[in-house]
C-alpha positions in Angstrom: 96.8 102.4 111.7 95.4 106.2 111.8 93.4 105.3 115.0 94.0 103.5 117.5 89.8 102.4 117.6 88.4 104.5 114.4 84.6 104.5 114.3 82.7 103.7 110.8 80.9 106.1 109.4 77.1 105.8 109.1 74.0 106.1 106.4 75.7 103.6 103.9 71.9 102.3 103.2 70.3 105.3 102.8 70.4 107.1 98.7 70.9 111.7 98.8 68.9 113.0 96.6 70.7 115.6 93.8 69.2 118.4 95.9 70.7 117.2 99.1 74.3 117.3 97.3 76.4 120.7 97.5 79.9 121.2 95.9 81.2 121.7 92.2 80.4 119.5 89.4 82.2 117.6 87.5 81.8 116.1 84.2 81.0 112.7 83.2 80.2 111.6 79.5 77.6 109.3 78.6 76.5 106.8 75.8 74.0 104.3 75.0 76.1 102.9 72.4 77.3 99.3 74.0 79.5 98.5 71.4 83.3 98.0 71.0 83.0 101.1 68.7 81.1 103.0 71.8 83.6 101.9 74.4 86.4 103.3 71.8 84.3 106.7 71.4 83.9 107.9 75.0 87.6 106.3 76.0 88.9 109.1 73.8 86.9 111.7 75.8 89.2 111.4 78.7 92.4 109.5 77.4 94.6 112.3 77.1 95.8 112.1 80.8 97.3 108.7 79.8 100.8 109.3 79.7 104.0 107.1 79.3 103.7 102.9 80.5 99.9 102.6 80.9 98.3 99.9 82.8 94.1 98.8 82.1 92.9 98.3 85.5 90.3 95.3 84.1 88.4 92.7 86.2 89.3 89.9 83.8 86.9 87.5 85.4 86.7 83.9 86.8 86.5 81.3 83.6 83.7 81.6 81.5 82.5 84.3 83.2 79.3 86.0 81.8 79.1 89.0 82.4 82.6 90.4 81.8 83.1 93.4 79.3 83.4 91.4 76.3 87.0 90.7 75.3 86.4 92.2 71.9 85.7 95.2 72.8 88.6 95.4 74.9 91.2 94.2 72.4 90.3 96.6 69.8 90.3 99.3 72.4 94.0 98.4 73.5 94.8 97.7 70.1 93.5 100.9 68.3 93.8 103.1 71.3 96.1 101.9 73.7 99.3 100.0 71.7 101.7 98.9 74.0 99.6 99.5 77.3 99.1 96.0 79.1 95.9 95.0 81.5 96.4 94.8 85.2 95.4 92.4 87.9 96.1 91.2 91.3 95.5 87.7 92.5 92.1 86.7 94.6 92.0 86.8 98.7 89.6 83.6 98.4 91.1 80.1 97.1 89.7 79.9 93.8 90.9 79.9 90.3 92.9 83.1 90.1 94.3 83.1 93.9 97.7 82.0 92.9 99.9 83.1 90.0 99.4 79.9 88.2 96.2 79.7 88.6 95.2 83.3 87.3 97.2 82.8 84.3 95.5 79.5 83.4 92.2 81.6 83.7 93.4 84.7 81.9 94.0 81.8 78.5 90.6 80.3 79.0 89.1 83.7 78.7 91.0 84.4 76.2 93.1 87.8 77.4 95.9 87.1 75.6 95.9 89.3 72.8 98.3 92.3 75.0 100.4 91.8 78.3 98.5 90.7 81.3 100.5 92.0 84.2 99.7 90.3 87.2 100.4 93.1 90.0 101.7 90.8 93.2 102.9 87.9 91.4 106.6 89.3 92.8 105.7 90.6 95.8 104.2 93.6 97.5 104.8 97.6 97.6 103.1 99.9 100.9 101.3 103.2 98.8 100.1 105.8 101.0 96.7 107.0 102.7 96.7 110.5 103.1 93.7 111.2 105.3 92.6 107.8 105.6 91.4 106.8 109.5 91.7 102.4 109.2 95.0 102.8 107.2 98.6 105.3 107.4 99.3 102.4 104.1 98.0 99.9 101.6 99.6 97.2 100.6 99.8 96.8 96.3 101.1 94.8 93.9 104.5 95.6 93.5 104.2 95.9 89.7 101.9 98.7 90.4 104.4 100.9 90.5 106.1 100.7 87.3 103.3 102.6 85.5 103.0 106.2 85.1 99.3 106.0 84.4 96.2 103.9 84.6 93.1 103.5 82.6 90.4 102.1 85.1 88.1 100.3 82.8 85.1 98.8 84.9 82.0 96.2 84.5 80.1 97.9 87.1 77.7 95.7 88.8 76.5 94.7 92.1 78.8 93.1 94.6 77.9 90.7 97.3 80.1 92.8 100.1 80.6 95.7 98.5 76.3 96.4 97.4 78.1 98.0 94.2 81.0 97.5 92.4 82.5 100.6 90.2 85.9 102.1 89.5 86.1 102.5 93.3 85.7 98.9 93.6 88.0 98.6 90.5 90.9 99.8 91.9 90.7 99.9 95.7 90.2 95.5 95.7 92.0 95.1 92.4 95.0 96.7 93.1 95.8 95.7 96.6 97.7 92.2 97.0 96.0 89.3 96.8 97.4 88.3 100.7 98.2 91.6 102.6 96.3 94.0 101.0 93.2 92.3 100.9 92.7 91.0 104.4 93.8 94.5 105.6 90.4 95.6 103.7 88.5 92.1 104.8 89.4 90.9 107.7 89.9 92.0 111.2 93.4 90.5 112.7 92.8 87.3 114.4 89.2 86.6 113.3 88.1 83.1 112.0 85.6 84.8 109.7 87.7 85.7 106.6 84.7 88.5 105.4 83.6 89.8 109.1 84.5 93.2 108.0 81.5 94.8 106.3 79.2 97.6 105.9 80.3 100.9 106.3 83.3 100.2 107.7 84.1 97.9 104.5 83.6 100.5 102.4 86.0 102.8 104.4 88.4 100.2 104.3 88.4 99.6 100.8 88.0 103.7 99.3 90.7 104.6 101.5 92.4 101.8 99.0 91.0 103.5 96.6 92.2 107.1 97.0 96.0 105.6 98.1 95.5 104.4 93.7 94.5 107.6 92.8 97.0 109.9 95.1 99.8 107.7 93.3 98.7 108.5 89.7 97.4 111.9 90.3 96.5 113.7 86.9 97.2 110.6 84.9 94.3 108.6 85.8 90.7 108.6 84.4 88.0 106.1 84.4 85.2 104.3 82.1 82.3 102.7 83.9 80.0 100.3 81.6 77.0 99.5 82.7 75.8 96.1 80.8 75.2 92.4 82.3 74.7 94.3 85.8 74.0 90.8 87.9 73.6 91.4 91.8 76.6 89.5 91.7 80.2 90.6 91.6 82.3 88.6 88.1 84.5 87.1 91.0 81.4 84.7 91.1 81.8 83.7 87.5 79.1 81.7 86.5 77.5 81.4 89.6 76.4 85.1 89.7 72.8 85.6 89.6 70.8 86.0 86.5 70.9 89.6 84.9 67.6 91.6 85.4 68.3 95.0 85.8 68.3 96.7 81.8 71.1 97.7 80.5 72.3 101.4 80.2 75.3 102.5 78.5 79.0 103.6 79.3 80.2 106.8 81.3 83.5 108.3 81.3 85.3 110.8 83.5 88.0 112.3 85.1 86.5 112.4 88.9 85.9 108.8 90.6 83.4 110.2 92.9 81.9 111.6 90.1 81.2 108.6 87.6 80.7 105.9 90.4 77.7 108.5 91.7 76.4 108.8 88.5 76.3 105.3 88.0 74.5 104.9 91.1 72.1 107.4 90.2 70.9 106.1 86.9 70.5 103.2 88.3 67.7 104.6 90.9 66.4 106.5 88.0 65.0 103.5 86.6 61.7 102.1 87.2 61.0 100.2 90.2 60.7 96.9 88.5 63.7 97.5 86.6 65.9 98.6 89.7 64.6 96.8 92.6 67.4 94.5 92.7 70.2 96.1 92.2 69.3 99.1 94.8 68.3 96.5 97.2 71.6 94.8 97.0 73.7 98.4 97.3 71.1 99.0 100.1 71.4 96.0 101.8 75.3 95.7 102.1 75.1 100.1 102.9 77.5 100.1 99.9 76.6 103.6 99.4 78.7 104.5 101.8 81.3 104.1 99.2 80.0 108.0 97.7 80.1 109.7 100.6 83.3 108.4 102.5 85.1 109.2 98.7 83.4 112.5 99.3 84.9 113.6 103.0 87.9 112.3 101.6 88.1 114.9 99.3 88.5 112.3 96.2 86.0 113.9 93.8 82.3 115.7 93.3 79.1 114.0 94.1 77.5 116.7 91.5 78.2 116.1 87.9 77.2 117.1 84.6 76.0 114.2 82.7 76.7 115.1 78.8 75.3 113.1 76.3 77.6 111.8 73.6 74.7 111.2 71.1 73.3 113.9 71.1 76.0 116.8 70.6 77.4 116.4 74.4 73.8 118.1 75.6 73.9 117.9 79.2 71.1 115.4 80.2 69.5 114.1 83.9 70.0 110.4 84.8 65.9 109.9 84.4 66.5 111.1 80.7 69.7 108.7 80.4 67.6 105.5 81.1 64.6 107.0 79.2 63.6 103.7 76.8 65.5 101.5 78.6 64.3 97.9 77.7 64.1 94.9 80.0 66.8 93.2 80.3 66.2 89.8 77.6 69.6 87.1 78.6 
């Protein structure tokens, strides 16, 4: 540990405003088109950092999942854009269907990821990364296999989450890369407790960015990130097809080079929506003070909370969030 007794941060409930955010900005790419051909598009904006043996940091979803990216998309992404890159997952914390080895393979066939590698992080054993600047953790504990790749593509459903409020690329990689055993109950779980989830709030989001940032320390330059926002239940896609029903409207997909950059941006279409449209899904990142997520990635020093959101459709014209989710239509199931 950093600290002996470190101290959680506070505010993760409470949303700043754009004119309450000082820094540089980075850039962050935006379409409405939610299609495999969309996806393809805006990957190419920021895939030229991918270098070497590249992993897809993908939540691959419990069977039949719903609201996964669809697999289509995915394969002719990998297939077109990424040949010889292979997805990569860890096994679950809780007992379900992907918590062991066997068990996550049987649920990669039924939903049908078997069209490019599936690499399976800890099914061998673990590897410590380190957490430079962190104040729970000196270490995380990863899937081993983690470190055989020279890049990573994180590719992300972003949703809510039922501990985390949201789940984006920090999500993506600070859960999915840690071990299914060590890793994860370092992030969920205090040492002794009966209570397998008593960590949460701000100090859960500490624990699991710090993750986060000991993923993108170990890439450096060769990592960049795709956040699509589509099927955005309350619920996480470890919940499979128990998450709640859908009501927030669909957006579009964002791409970038900065984590704290795309995940904020993200967050801030979302709030740019009407209230009907985003009550749920802000009450959810509200309610868990998942937004502590931004600003802990942001005294961390892992990217800018200011961004310029450019507009793929229309000539890469820089746009606001309210003008992103301008015409959005309820969501229809």
């Amino acid at each position: 540990m950093a600290n002996q007794k470190p101290v959680p941060g506070t505010g993760g409930e409470r949303y700043i405003p754009w004119g309450e955010r000082t820094g540089e900005a980075s850039v962050v790419y935006f379409t409405r088109d939610l299609s495999a051909e969309g996806l393809r598009r805006i990957f190419r904006r920021v895939a030229s950092v991918l270098t070497g043996n590249t992993g897809v940091k993908l939540h691959t979803g419990e069977p039949h999942g719903p609201n996964i990216i669809p697999r289509p998309w995915v394969k002719t992404l990998i297939q077109e854009e990424l040949p010889g890159a292979a997805i990569v997952e860890t096994n679950t914390y809780y007992e379900g269907k992907r918590y062991t080895t066997e068990q996550h393979r049987e649920t990669l066939a039924v939903n049908g990821w078997d069209f490019c590698p599936v690499d399976i992080l800890d099914a061998e054993g673990t590897a410590p990364l380190p957490v430079k600047g962190g104040k729970w953790f000196t270490e995380m504990v990863m899937g081993k296999n983690l470190l055989q790749y020279d890049s990573l593509f994180v590719l992300t459903h972003f949703k809510g989450h039922s501990q985390g409020g949201f789940g984006g690329s920090c999500k993506n990689i600070g859960i999915g890369c840690a071990d299914g055993r060590i890793g994860k109950a370092m992030i969920h779980t205090t040492p002794g407790s009966d209570d397998q989830w008593d960590i949460d709030k701000e100090e859960f989001m500490e624990r699991m960015t710090e993750s986060a940032k000991a993923v993108a320390d170990y890439f450096g330059e060769h990592i960049c990130y795709v956040n699509v926002m589509r099927n955005m239940s309350v619920s996480c896609d470890c919940e499979g097809t128990a998450a709640e029903p859908v009501v927030t409207p669909n957006v579009g997909i964002l791409a970038s080079l900065d984590i704290l950059a795309i995940d904020q941006a993200s967050v801030d279409l979302v709030y740019a929506m009407e209230e009907k449209d985003r009550h749920a899904l802000v009450e959810r990142m509200e309610s868990r003070h998942g937004l502590r997520q931004l600003t802990y990635m942001k005294e961390l020093g892992m990217g800018n909370d200011r961004y310029r959101l450019l507009d793929m459709d229309h000539g890469d014209a820089e746009i606001s969030p309210a003008e992103a989710v301008q015409g959005v239509v309820p969501f229809q199931g």
